[in-house]
N, C-alpha and C positions, 0 to 999 in steps of 0.2 A: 550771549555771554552773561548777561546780566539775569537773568532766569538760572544759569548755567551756576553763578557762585552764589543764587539762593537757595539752591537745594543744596549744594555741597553748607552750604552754612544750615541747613537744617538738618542733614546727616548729621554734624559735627555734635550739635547739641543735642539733638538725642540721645547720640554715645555717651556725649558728657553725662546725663540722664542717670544713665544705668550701665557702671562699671562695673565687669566682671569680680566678683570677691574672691580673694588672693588668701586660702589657707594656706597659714604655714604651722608647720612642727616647730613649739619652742621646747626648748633646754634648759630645764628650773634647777637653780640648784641653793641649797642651804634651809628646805624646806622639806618640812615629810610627806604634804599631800598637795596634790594640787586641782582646780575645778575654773572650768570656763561657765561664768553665772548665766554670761549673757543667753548661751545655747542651747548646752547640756547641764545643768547642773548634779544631772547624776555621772556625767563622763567627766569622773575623777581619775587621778593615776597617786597610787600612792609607794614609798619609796623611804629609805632610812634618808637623812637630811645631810650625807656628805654623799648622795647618789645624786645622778643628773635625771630630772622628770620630765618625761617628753609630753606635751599637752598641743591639741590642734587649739588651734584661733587665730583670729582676722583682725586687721587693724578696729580698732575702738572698741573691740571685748572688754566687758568688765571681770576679771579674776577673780579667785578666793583662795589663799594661800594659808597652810596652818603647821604650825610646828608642834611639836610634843615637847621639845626642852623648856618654851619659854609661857607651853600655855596660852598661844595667841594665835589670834586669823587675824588674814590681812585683806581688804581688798584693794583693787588698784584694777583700771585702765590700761588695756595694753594700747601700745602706738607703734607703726610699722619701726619708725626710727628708734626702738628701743635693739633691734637688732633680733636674732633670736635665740639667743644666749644671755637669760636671764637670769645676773648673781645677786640675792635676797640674803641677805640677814639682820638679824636682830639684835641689838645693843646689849652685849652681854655687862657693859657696867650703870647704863641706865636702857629700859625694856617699855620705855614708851617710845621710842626712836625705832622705825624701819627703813631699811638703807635698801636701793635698787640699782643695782650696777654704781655699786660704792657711794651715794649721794644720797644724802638724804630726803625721803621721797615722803614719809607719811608720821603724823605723829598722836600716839593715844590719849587724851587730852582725860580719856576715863580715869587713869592714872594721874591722879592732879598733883601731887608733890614733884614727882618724876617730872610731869610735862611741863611742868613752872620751872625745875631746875634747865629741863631742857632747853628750855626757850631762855633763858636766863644766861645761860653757859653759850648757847650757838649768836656766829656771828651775823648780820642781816645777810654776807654773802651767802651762809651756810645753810640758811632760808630762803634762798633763790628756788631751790628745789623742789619744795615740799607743794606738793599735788594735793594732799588731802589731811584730815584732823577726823578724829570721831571722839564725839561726843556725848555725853549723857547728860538730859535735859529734866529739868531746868537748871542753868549755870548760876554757879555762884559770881559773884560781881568781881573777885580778884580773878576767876580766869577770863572772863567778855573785856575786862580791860586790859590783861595781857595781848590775848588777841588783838584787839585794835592797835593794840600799840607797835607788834613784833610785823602785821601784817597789813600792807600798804592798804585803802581802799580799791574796790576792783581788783580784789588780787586774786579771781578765778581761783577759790582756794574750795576744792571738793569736799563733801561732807559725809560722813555714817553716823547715821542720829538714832537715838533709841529715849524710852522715856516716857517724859510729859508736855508737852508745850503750855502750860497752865499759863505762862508770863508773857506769852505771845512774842521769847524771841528768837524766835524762827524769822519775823520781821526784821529784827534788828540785824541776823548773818547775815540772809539771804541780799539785803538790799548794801550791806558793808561788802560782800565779798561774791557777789557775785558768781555760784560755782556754775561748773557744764554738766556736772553730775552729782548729783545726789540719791542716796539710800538709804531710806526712813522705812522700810516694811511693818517693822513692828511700832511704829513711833505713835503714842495718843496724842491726836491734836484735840486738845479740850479747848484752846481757843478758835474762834472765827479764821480762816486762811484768807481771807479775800485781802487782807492788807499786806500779805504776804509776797504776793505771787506777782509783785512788779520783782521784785530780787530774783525771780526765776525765767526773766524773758527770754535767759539766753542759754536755759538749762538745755540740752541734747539727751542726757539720758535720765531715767527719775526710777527707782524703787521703792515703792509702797505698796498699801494696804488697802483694797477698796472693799466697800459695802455695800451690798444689794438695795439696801435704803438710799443709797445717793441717788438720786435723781441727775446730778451732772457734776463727774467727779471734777476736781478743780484742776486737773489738768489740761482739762479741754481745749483752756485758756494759752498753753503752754507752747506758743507758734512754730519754735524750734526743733522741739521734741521729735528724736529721730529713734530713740529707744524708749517702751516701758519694759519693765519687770514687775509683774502686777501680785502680790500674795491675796487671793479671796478667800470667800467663806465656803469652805467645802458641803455645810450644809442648808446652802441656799442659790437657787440656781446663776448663771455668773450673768449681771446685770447688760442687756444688751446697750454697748456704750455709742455714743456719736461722737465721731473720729475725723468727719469731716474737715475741719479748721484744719487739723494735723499735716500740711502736706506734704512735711518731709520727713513723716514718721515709717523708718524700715524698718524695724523688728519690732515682735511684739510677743513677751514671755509670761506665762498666764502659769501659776501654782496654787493646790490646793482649792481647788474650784467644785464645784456643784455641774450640774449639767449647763455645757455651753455650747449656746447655738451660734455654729460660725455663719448665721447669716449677716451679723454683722462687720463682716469683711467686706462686703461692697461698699461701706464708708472708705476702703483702704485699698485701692486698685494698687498701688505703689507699692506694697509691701513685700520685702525680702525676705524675711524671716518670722516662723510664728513657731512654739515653741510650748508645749503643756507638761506639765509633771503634776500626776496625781490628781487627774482630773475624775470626775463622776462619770461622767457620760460627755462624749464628743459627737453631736448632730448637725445634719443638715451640710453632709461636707464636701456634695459639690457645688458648696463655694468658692472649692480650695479649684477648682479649675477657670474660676475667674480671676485670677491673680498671676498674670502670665510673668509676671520679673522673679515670682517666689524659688529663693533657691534651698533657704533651708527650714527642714520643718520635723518638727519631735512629737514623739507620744509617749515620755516616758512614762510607765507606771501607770498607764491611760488603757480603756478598753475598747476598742473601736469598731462598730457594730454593724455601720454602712460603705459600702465599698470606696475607696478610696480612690481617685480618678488618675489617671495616668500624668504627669509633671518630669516629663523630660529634662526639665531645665533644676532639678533639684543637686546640689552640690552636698550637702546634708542631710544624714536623715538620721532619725534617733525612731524605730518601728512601734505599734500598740505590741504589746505583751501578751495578745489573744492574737495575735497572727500566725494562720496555719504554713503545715510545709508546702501547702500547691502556693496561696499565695501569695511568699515569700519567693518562691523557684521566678513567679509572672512578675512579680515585683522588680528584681531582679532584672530580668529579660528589658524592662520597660526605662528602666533607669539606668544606662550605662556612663553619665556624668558622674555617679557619686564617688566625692572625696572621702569625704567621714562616715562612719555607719555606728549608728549604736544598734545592739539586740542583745537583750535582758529581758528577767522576768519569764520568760516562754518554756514552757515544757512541750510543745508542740513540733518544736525545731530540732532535729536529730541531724540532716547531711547538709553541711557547710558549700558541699561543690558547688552553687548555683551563684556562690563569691566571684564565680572564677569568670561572670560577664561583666563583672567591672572594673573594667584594667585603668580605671583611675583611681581606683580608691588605695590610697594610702595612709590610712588610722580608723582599726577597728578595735570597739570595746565591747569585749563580748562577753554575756552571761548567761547563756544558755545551757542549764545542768545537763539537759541529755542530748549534747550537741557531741558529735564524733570531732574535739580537735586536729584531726591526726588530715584530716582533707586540709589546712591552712599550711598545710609543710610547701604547696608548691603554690604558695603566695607569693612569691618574689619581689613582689614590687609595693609592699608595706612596708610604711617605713615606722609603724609602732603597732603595736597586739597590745591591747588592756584586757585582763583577764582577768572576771568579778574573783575577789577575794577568797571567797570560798573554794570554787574551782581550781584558780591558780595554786591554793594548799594541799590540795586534794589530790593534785594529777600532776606530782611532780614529775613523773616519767614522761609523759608528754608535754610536759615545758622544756623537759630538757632535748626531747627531740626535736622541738621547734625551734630550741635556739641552734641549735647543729644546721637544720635543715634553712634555715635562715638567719646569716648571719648578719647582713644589715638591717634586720630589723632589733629594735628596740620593743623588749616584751617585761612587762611591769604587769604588777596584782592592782586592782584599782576597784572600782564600785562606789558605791554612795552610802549616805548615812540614815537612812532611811530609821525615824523611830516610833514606830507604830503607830503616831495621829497621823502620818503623813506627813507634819514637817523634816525638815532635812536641818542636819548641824548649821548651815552655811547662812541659813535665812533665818534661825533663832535669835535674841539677842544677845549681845553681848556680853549682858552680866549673867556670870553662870556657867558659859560656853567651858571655861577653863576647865571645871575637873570634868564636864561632859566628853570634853576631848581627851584628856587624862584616862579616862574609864574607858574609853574606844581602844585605844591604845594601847594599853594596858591589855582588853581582850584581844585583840588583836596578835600582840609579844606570843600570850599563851599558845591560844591559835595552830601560830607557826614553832613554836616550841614542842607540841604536841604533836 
């Protein structure tokens, strides 16, 4: 008996280990586009902002949300208890306040008269809410003392940093407030981070900027760390990192990269998620069959050279963009777990039917120009079609036959922001983004007007 309730107690904790990951379809609404960072960050859905936008994602996604009225993105953290029915809007009498299912969730601190009055006018209750601030550094001293004042210490209060760190205080938030996440990609640290990074013992997820020069980025440090989202240098090959300390690091989202050798994945037996946009060259990738818990895994905008190894257990997949029609049909065949699918970018892919062996997949975002739509009519069991922008304007006859032929699914124009260095809208900073987004949109109106 007692042998007997040590295995069942080591069942138990293995399961505990590695829980299955629970996508669900949310329901954005008050917003024009919407982007899950953590995964896809080219698996956008975009939609006029009194439409509902349906987006795949999983408990602790980081989002990106952007409206055309007010000229702003948003990020934010999804949590299962957010429900999935998510109402966003933005303070149309003061526009540094973003409200998430009517409470006040985040606030733009870039807008400094705004976010002084904000914080001025809201009560401490009213500040119970708020999850995150962004900020552009270096602060002046009347906002570092608002902050400390309006917000308790340890107030797990999240960050989007852009800037300078010239004043080294990045030391000063990170050890006052403690966040679980923060997102500095484009952020210059001109000072030393080492006095920094006790404030980040108990970050979970981190977005920045690494350099082939670092010899040992300072995250290594970062024991918690269950999420990066890494922006590199596209033209320098991506630094082989040591991940080991890391052990409860599950995804790992790599953009704008040089050639990288995933043999660095045997630092990371653990890992769920890996995830590249716009990468140079992807080698060495039966690594990816040492990573037996991996469920989700992308190539967006990537070109993938070496045969990719069969991963049964994959729930996500975002395909290279040089994937032909044979090994799409095997691919296919080999994968009948998949929930999400991205395929874009491919002029190689013409017949859809080879969809028809994954009777789980329910959210596909597809951009394939010389792909026959008219084979997704007897998809039934989608519960969203994202179809890149261009397409979706192009063939309105066959959008209209898919919503006939499918009426529970949900079919939106979506795509990414792709602007010719390879950066995307969503990982730019923030000063600036406004009429960048303004002029998308703008082409966009035409577009469909035309």
């Amino acid at each position: 008996m007692r042998t007997l309730f040590m295995l069942l107690g080591t069942v138990a904790v293995l399961n505990a280990c590695h829980q299955e990951t629970e996508y669900r379809i949310l329901e954005i609404s008050g917003v024009d586009g919407a982007f899950n960072v953590s995964r896809a960050p080219y698996f956008g859905s975009f939609a006029n902002r009194d439409s509902l936008l349906p987006l795949p994602a999983a408990h602790k996604d980081l989002l990106f949300v952007m409206d055309e009225s007010f000229d702003r993105v948003v990020y934010f953290r999804y949590h299962r208890d957010m429900g999935t029915q998510l109402e966003l809007q933005f303070d149309t009498v003061n526009p540094a306040a973003f409200y998430l299912n009517g409470k006040l969730h985040s606030i733009d601190m870039t807008m400094k008269e705004e976010a002084l009055e904000l914080l001025a006018d809201t009560s401490p209750s009213g500040l119970e809410g708020v999850e995150s601030v962004y900020l552009q550094l270096p602060l002046e001293d009347d906002v570092v003392e608002r902050l400390r004042t309006v917000f308790p210490p340890h107030a797990r209060l999240n960050m989007i940093l852009e800037g300078a760190d010239s004043l080294n205080q990045l030391d000063l938030l990170f050890r006052r407030f403690r966040p679980r996440w923060v997102y500095m990609a484009d952020l210059d640290r001109d000072y030393g981070y080492i006095d920094w990074l006790t404030g980040l013992q108990d970050l979970e997820l981190l977005g920045t900027g690494i350099s082939s020069s670092e010899s040992e980025p300072f995250f290594t440090g970062l024991f918690k760390l269950e999420e990066l989202i890494i922006t590199a240098d596209p033209e320098k090959p991506f630094p082989e990192l040591s991940l080991k300390a890391l052990k409860h690091l599950r995804s790992i989202n790599i953009t704008d990269a040089g050639p990288v050798d995933l043999d660095f994945l045997g630092n990371v037996p653990r890992l769920q998620n890996l995830y590249f946009l716009n990468a140079d060259s992807v080698y060495h990738t039966e690594a990816l069959a040492g990573i037996k818990q991996l469920e989700g895994l992308g190539f967006t905008e990537c070109k993938v050279y070496e045969e990719l190894p069969v991963l049964p257990g994959l729930k996500w997949m975002a395909l290279p963009e040089n994937i032909t029609q044979e090994t799409f049909s095997t691919w296919c065949d080999n994968h009948p777990e998949i929930s999400v699918l991205e395929a874009t970018g491919d002029t190689l892919i013409n017949d859809l039917s080879p969809l028809y062996r994954l009777p789980r997949l329910k959210a596909l975002l597809l951009g394939l120009p010389e792909a026959d739509l008219s084979a997704l009519e007897k998809m039934e069991n989608l519960e969203i079609l994202v179809v890149e922008q261009n397409i979706y304007d192009n063939s309105p006859d066959q959008i209209s036959r898919l919503r006939e032929a499918l009426p529970g699914t949900r079919i939106v124009p979506g795509g990414g922001f792709c602007l010719g260095s390879g950066w995307i809208l969503l990982l730019m900073p923030l000063a600036g983004i406004g009429w960048i987004l303004s002029a998308w949109l703008k082409k966009k109106k035409n577009a469909q007007a035309a």
